[in-house]
VEXDREN-2710 file (C-alpha; in Angstrom, 1 decimal):
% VEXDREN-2710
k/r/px/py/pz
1/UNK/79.1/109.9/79.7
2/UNK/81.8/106.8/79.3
3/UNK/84.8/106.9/77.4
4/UNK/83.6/104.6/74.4
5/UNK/86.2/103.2/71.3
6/UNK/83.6/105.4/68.6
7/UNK/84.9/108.7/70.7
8/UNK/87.9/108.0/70.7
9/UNK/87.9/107.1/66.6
10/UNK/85.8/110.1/66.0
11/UNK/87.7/112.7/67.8
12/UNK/88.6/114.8/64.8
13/UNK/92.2/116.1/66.1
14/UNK/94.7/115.8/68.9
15/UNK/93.1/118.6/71.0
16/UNK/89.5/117.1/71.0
17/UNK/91.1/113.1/72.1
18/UNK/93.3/114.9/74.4
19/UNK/90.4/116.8/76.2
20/UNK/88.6/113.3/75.9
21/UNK/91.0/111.2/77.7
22/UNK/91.9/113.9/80.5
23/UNK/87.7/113.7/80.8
24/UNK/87.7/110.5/81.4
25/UNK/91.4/110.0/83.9
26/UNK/89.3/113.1/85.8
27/UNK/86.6/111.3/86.4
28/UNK/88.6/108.0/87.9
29/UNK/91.1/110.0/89.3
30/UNK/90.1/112.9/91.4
31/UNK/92.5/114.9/93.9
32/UNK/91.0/113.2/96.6
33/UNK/91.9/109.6/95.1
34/UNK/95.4/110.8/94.0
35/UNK/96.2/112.7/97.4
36/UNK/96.6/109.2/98.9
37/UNK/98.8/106.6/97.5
38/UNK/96.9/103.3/98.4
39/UNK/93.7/105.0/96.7
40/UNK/95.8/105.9/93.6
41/UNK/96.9/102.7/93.8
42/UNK/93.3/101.4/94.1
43/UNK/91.9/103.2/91.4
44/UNK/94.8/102.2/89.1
45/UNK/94.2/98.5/89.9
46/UNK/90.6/99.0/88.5
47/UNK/91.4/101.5/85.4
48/UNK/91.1/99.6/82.0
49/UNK/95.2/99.3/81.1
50/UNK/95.5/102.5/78.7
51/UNK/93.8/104.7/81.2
52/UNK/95.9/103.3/84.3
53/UNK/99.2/103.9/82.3
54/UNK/98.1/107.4/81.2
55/UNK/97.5/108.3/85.0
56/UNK/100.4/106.7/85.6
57/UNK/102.9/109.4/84.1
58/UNK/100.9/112.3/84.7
59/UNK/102.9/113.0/87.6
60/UNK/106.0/112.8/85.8
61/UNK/105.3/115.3/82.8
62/UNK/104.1/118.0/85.4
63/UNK/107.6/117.5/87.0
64/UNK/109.7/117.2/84.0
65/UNK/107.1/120.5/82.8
66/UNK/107.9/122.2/86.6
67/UNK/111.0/120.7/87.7
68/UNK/113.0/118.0/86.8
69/UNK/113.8/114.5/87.4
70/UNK/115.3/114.9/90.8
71/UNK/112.2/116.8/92.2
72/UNK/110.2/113.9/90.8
73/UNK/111.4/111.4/93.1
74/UNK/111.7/113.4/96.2
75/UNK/107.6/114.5/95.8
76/UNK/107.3/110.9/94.2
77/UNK/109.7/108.2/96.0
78/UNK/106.8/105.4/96.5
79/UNK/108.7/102.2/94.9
80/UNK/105.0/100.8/94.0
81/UNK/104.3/104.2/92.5
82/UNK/108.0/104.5/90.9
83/UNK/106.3/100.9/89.7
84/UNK/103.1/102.2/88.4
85/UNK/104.8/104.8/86.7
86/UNK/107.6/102.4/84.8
87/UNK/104.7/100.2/83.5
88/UNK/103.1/103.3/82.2
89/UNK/105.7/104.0/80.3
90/UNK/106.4/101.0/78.8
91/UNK/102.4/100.1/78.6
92/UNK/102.5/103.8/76.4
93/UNK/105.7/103.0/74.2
94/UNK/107.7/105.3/75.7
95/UNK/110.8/102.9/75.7
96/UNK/113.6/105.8/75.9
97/UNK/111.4/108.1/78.2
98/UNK/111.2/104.7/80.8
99/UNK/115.2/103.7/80.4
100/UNK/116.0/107.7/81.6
101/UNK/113.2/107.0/84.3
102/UNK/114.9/103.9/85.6
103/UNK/117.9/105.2/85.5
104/UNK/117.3/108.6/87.5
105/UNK/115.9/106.3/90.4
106/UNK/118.7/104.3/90.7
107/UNK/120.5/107.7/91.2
108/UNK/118.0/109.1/93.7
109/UNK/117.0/105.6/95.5
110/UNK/120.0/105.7/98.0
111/UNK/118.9/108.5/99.5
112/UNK/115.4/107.6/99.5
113/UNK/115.9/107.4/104.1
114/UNK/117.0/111.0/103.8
115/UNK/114.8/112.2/101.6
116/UNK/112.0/110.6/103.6
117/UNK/113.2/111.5/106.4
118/UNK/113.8/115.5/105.9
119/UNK/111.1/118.1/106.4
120/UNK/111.7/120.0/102.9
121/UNK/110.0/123.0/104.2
122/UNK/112.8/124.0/106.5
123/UNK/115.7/122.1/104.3
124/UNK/116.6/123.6/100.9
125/UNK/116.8/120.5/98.7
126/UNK/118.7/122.0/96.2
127/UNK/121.9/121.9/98.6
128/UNK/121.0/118.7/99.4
129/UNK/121.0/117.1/95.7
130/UNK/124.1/119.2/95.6
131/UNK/125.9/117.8/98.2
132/UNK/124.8/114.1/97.2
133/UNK/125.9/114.7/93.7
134/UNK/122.5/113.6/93.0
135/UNK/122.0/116.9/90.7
136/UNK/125.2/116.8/88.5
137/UNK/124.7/113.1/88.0
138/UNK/120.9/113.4/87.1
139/UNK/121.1/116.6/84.9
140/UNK/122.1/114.4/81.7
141/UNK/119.3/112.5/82.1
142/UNK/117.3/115.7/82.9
143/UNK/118.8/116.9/79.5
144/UNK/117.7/113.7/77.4
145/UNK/114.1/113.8/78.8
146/UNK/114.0/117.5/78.2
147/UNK/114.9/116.5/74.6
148/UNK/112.1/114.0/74.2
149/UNK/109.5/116.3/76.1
150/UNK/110.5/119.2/73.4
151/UNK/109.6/116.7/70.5
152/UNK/106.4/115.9/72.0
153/UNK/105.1/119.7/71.3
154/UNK/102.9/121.4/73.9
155/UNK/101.5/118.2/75.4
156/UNK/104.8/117.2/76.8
157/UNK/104.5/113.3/77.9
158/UNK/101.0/113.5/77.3
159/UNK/101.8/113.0/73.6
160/UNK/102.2/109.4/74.1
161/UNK/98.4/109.3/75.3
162/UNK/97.1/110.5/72.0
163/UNK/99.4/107.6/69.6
164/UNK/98.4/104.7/72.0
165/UNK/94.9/105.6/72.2
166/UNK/94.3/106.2/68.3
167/UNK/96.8/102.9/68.3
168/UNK/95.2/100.9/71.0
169/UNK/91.4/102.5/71.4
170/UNK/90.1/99.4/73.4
171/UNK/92.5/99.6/76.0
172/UNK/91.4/102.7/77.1
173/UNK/88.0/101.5/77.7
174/UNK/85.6/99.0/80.1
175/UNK/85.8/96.2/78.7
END
């Protein structure tokens, strides 16, 4: 059943719109579609703009949840998915959250050939973001988006679904 603006309305707390919106991202983004970036990419095109910019960051609140910022971009270093991910932010109000963002890729994106380029399952990337400096230079942005996660409660970036979509209902559905 479609995501409709009267569900969305009606939900009668976060944990009901949350389950909601992950139902309907589910539905348009399966495994398969988000195993390959130019179906991603595809599916993103077509996704009404609340629901692309929710599955948008996903990626990055289950790194910032597992990992942090520097393990984002070397299991996420696509620029147009980097892209997807910046609009996302901004699209969701998450101003601060997209300035860290921006600024940890312009840390990580000179490696980006050596990061492509290395088979992590026989090189240990933490000596790697060691030796680059990339991990003591990214850890006080690590530290800030830690911070912002922590005020989001338990559903990490995911908060910002919830405000826009009580904030912004129609942009989360076919139009």
């Amino acid at each position: 059943m479609p995501l409709t603006v009267a569900k969305i309305e009606s939900a009668k707390d976060d944990d009901e719109l949350f389950q909601l919106l992950s139902g309907a991202l589910n539905e348009r983004f399966s495994s398969e579609v988000k195993g390959s970036a130019d179906e991603f990419l595809a599916a993103l095109a077509k996704a009404p703009r609340g629901l692309r910019a929710m599955a948008a960051i996903f990626e990055l609140d289950v790194s910032m949840t597992l990992d942090d910022l520097a393990w984002h971009f070397l299991n996420h270093n696509d620029e147009r998915i980097v892209e997807e991910t910046l609009l996302g932010l901004k699209e969701l109000g998450a101003t601060e959250t997209a300035d860290i963002f921006v600024s940890a890729w312009e840390i990580v994106k000179p490696s980006l050939p050596k990061i492509r380029a290395t088979d992590w399952e026989e090189e240990d990337p933490h000596e790697f973001f060691e030796a680059t400096g990339i991990q003591p230079t990214i850890d006080p942005l690590n530290d800030r988006l830690w911070a912002i996660c922590k005020t989001c409660g338990n559903n990490g970036l995911l908060q910002y679904w919830l405000a826009y979509a009580r904030k912004h209902p129609e942009r989360c559905v076919e139009a």
